[in-house]
C-alpha angles and dihedrals in degrees: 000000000000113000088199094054090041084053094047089048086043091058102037087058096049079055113044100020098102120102136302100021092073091050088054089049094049088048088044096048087049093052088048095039100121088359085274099132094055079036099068093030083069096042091052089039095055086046094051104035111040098156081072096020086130080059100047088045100049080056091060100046093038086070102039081052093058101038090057103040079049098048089047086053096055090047091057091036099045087190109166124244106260105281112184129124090241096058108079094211091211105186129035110256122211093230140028083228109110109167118106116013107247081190085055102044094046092039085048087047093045099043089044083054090054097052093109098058102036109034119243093270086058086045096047093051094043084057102043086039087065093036092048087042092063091046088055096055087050092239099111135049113225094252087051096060093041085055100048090055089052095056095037085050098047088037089050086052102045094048089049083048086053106046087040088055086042099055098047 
């Protein structure tokens, strides 16, 4: 375990750890828990929009893509969740696995796909909102969230590679 990472987590939660923002990370995190809720962000966005339904799939794919791609890597890594009596762990995790941040990864494929909607500066809030939000609840430490963007981000571009390819 890194000090300098435990020290980073320490302080971010001395900052950020005053109502409500832990209320809106744990909301966040649970939207973002298996990648449902971008998930089903994609699906109803294809049904509702088909003028832009590619858009509104790659979405969906884009975070499946890098949920996966993050749950097979911390599989292969087996790197523990932070443990240390200065970190507050705020919310209850489904594994023990922390590198890299499948919230991260699947938030990071489903914001690149959005890019066309909501502008990169949207996209790029909507990823270090996730990754800061998992700093904050104590279950991540910060290079396993930066991790987990890179590969959402690099998974999200090479499926939409892939189905593009496909469909030609």
């Amino acid at each position: 375990m890194s000090t300098f990472e435990i020290d980073a987590m320490r302080r971010w939660q001395d900052l950020a750890n005053r109502p409500p923002l832990p209320a809106i990370a744990r909301g966040y995190s649970l939207w973002g828990e298996h990648a449902g809720g971008w998930v089903a962000l994609g699906v109803l966005g294809a049904c509702v929009d088909r003028r832009r339904r590619d858009v509104w799939i790659d979405v969906a794919a884009g975070a499946v893509a890098g949920h996966a791609a993050a749950v097979v890597l911390k599989r292969v890594v087996r790197r523990k969740r932070p443990h240390h009596e200065s970190v507050e762990v705020l919310v209850p995790t489904p594994s023990d696995l922390s590198f890299p941040s499948a919230h991260s990864a699947s938030t990071a494929g489903a914001a690149v796909a959005l890019v066309p909607l909501v502008g990169v500066p949207v996209a790029a809030g909507m990823i270090g909102t996730m990754a800061g939000s998992r700093v904050l609840l104590g279950v991540h430490y910060p290079t396993d969230v930066l991790a987990g963007a890179v590969l959402g981000v690099v998974s999200s571009r090479l499926v939409r590679r892939l189905v593009r390819s496909a469909r030609r």
